[in-house]
Phi, psi and omega in degrees: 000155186263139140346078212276144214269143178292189170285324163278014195325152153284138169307049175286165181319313201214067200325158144002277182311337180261340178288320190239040174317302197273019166242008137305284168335308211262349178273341205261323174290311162293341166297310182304335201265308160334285174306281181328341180268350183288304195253153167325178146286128183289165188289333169301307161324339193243348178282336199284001206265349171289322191312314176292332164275020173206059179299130208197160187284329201211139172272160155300322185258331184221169144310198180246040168297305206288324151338296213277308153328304202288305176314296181317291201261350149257012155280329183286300183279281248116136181302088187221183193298298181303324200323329199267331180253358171274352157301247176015299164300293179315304167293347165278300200310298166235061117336301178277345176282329168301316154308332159279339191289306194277281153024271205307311200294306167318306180258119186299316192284151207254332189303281190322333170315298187284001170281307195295336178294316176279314155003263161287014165281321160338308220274139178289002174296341184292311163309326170247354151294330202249353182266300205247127177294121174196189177275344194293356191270274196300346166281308185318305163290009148251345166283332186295313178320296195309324174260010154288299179321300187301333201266006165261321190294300198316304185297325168333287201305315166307310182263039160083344169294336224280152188231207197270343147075009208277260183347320194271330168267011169270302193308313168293332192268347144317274183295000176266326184288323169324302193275009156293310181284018185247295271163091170322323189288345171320302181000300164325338212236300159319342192252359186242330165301308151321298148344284197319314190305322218284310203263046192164119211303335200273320179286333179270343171306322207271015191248329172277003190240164201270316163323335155299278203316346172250349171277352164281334149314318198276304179313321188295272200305333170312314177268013169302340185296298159001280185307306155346290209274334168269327154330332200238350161242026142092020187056010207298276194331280210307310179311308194311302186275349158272017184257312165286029195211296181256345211279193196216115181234050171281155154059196148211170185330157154092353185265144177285145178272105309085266172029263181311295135009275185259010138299303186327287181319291185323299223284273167351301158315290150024262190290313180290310163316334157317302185302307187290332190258351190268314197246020185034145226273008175262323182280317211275287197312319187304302196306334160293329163306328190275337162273358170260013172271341153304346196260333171294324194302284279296351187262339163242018164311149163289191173294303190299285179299323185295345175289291187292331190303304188282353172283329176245302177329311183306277172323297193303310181313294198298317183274345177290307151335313188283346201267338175279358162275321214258116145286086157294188182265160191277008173247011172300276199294008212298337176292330164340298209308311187331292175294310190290331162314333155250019137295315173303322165280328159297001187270323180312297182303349158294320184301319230021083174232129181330306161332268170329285197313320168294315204280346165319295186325296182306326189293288203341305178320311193300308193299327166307321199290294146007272200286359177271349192264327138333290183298344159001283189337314195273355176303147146299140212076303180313334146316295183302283184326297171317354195286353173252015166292149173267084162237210189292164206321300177278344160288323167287347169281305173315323195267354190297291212188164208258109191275347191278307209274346172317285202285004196275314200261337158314288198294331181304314181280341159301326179055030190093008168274154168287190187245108175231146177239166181262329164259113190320325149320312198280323190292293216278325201286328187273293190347290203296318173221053140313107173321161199060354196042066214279186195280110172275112149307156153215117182257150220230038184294117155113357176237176176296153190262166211223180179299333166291341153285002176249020208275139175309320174279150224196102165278105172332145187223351164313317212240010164261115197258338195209129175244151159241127190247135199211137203111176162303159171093015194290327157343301175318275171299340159274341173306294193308331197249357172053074155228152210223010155254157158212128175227118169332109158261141166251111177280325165245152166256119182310016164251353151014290203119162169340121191214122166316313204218136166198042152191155198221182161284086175269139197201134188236191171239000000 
C-alpha cells in the first residue's frame, strides 16, 4: 500500500506520487496478480470464461468483449485463473494510468493531480475491477480511453485552440464503440458528452461540422457485430438488459402507497449505500458536493467541467432513479467515479484550500482502510470463517466455496456421463475445473434463460443415452428430454462444508 500524502503537501511541479507513478502501478499490478493466483474463479468468471469456448458476435446477458479477452489470453497463458484475470488487471492499471495522464493535462495544479492519482491507488473499486474478471473492467477502461479524448477536444474550446478536432472525434467514436461491445451502459458516456455539448455556444459548433456525425458512425459499425446478433435472436440481449437494468419490480398489485413509499426509500437508500461503500463515504460525499455546486454553476462552467459534470452526473442520476423501482447492483454506474475524480481534482485546484485538501486526505485514508480490510478476504483461511457471513454480492463468491475439490467429487460421481446443470454457474464452475475441463452444458429448464441458450452449437440429448444432471428442476429436464430412470448420487457428505451441490440426478433411457 502507498503512503498517503499529508494535508499540507506543498504545490510542487511534480508531487511524489506523480514522480514515482509507474512504479507504483507496477507495484499495484504485481499484488493483484498475486491475488489472482490466490483464489478460484466466483461463478460470474467462469461463466464469461464458458462464453469463450463458444465465441459468437453477441451474448445473452452482455456483449462479447469480455469473450472474446478470455479466448486471446487463455489461448496465450492457458485456461487458468490468471489466464482469465489478468487481462482485467492489466486494464484497471491501466485505467488508472489514462487517468493521471489526463489529471496532469486538465488540472494546472500538478499537487491537486496527483490527489486523483492517490484516489485510485487507494480506493476499493480499484480493487475490484483488476481482481474479478466481468465486463465492466473493459467497458471502463475504453471509456476512459474515450473521455481522455473527448477532454482534449473541450480544453482546445476553453483556452480558444479547439480546431475541426477531426482526428480527435474519430479516436472517441473508436472507443466508445469499443467500449459498446464491453458493457450496454457504456452508452451513458456519449449522452452525457452530448449533453455537455448541447448546452454551450463553443460545444454546439461541433454539431455544425461532419466529425461528430462520423465519430458516431464508426462506434455504430464497431458495434454492429452486436446488433446483428441480436437481430438473428429476436433482441433477446437487448431486451433481457432494459428490463434488468430499468424494469420496476417494486411492490406488487395491491400495496397501499405508504407502502410503496417506503420501498421507493429503502430502495433509494440503499442504491447510495451502494454508492457510499463502492466510492467509500467520505470521496462519495466530496463528490456529491461537487456536484451539486456544479449543477447551480452549470452555466459558467468551462467545456472540461461541463463535460465531466455531465459524464458522472448522468449515470449517477439515472440509476439512482431506476433504483426507486429496481434494486440494482452498486457497480452499474461505476464509470461515474472516473469524471468525478477529476472533477475532484479541479475542485481541489480551484480553491487550492488548505480545507479541500484536508477533507481529500481524509476520504484517502477511509479508503485506504477499505481496501486493506477488503484484502482480508484474501488471507488464507479467511474464506471459510466467512462463508456464513451476510456479505456483498462479490465478497461471497470469493468466500463461498471450494469449487476445485466440488468439482473433483462431480466427476467421480459423473463415471464418464457427460454433465448438465440446471445453473449456468454451476455449468461453468464444474466445465473449468472438472479434470480435463470437459464441456459442462446447462439447460436452465423451470429458470430464466441463460447464454447457452443462444449458443449456436447445441448438445443433441436424443443421441445422449445417460446425464448426470445436477440442480433443480430435475422432474423438468426428464420430462423434456424423454428420459425415464433417474437414480439419486450423493456426491458430498453435508459435513463438507459450504457446497453448491451434494447431490445430483443420474438419468438414462
Amino acid at each position: 500500500m502507498t503512503q498517503l500524502a499529508p494535508p499540507h503537501l506543498a504545490a510542487e511541479e511534480k508531487p511524489w506520487v506523480l514522480r514515482h507513478l509507474w512504479v507504483l502501478l507496477g507495484a499495484t499490478l504485481v499484488l493483484r496478480v498475486l491475488v489472482d493466483l490466490r483464489f478460484s474463479l466466483v461463478p460470474d468468471e467462469a461463466v464469461y470464461w464458458a462464453w469463450s469456448r463458444h465465441l459468437a458476435l453477441g451474448y445473452f446477458d452482455h456483449p462479447p468483449m469480455i469473450a472474446w479477452i478470455n479466448w486471446l489470453f487463455s489461448h496465450l497463458i492457458g485456461s487458468t485463473e490468471l489466464g482469465v484475470r489478468l487481462p482485467s488487471t492489466l486494464l484497471a492499471v491501466g485505467t488508472v494510468a489514462v487517468i493521471v495522464t489526463t489529471a496532469r493535462r486538465i488540472i494546472a495544479d500538478q499537487r491537486a493531480a496527483g490527489w486523483v492519482a492517490i484516489i485510485w491507488l487507494v480506493c476499493p473499486l480499484l480493487v475490484g475491477l483488476a481482481t474479478i474478471s466481468t465486463p465492466d473492467t473493459p467497458a471502463i477502461f475504453f471509456s476512459t480511453c474515450a473521455i481522455a479524448v473527448v477532454l482534449q477536444i473541450a480544453r482546445g474550446d476553453d483556452l480558444g485552440t479547439g480546431g475541426s478536432a477531426a482526428g480527435l472525434w474519430m479516436g472517441f467514436g473508436f472507443f466508445c464503440g469499443l467500449a459498446f461491445l464491453s458493457k450496454y451502459t457504456t452508452v451513458l458516456l456519449p449522452a452525457g458528452v452530448i449533453l455537455a455539448l448541447l448546452f454551450s455556444r463553443p460545444g454546439r459548433r461541433h454539431f455544425a461540422r461532419p466529425w461528430i456525425y462520423l465519430a458516431a458512425l464508426l462506434s455504430i459499425v464497431i458495434f454492429s457485430p452486436v446488433i446483428w446478433w441480436n437481430y438473428r435472436h429476436g433482441w433477446a440481449s437487448f431486451l433481457f438488459q432494459l428490463h434488468h437494468g430499468v424494469g420496476d419490480d417494486s411492490g406488487e398489485p395491491g400495496v397501499s402507497g405508504s407502502w410503496q413509499l417506503l420501498l421507493v426509500c429503502r430502495n433509494l437508500l440503499v442504491f447510495l449505500g451502494g454508492q457510499a461503500m463502492l466510492w467509500t463515504p467520505v470521496l462519495f460525499i466530496i463528490g456529491l458536493v461537487i456536484l451539486v455546486q456544479d449543477s447551480i454553476g452549470f452555466a459558467r462552467l468551462g467545456e472540461v467541467d461541463r463535460i465531466l459534470f455531465c459524464c458522472a452526473a448522468l449515470p449517477l442520476v439515472l440509476f439512482a432513479v431506476a433504483s426507486a423501482h429496481k434494486v440494482g447492483e452498486a457497480n452499474w454506474p461505476a464509470f461515474a467515479y472516473v469524471p468525478l475524480s477529476l472533477l475532484t481534482g479541479r475542485w481541489i485546484a480551484r480553491k487550492n484550500s488548505a480545507m479541500r485538501s484536508h477533507a481529500t486526505y481524509e476520504g484517502c485514508k477511509l479508503a485506504l482502510i477499505f481496501t486493506v480490510v477488503l484484502h482480508v478476504l484474501f488471507l488464507p483461511g479467511v474464506p471459510r470463517l466467512l462463508a456464513h457471513v451476510p456479505l456483498p454480492h462479490a465478497a461471497r463468491d470469493l468466500a463461498e466455496t471450494d469449487w476445485r475439490a466440488e468439482s473433483r467429487d462431480l466427476a467421480t460421481a459423473a463415471d464418464g456421463a457427460p454433465v448438465v446443470c440446471n445453473r449456468h454457474q454451476d455449468a461453468a464452475e464444474a466445465s473449468f475445473y472438472m479434470p480435463g475441463q470437459p464441456d459442462v452444458w446447462c439447460d436452465g429448464v423451470g429458470s430464466r434463460p441463460t447464454a447457452y441458450d443462444y449458443f449456436d452449437v447445441k448438445p443433441d440429448f436424443s443421441t445422449i443415452n445417460r446425464v448426470l444432471f445436477v440442480g433443480g428442476h430435475a422432474p423438468q429436464f426428464i420430462a423434456k428430454h424423454g428420459y425415464t430412470q433417474s437414480r439419486t448420487i450423493i456426491i458430498a457428505a453435508p459435513s463438507a462444508g459450504p457446497r453448491h451441490w451434494q447431490s445430483a440426478v443420474m438419468v438414462s433411457r
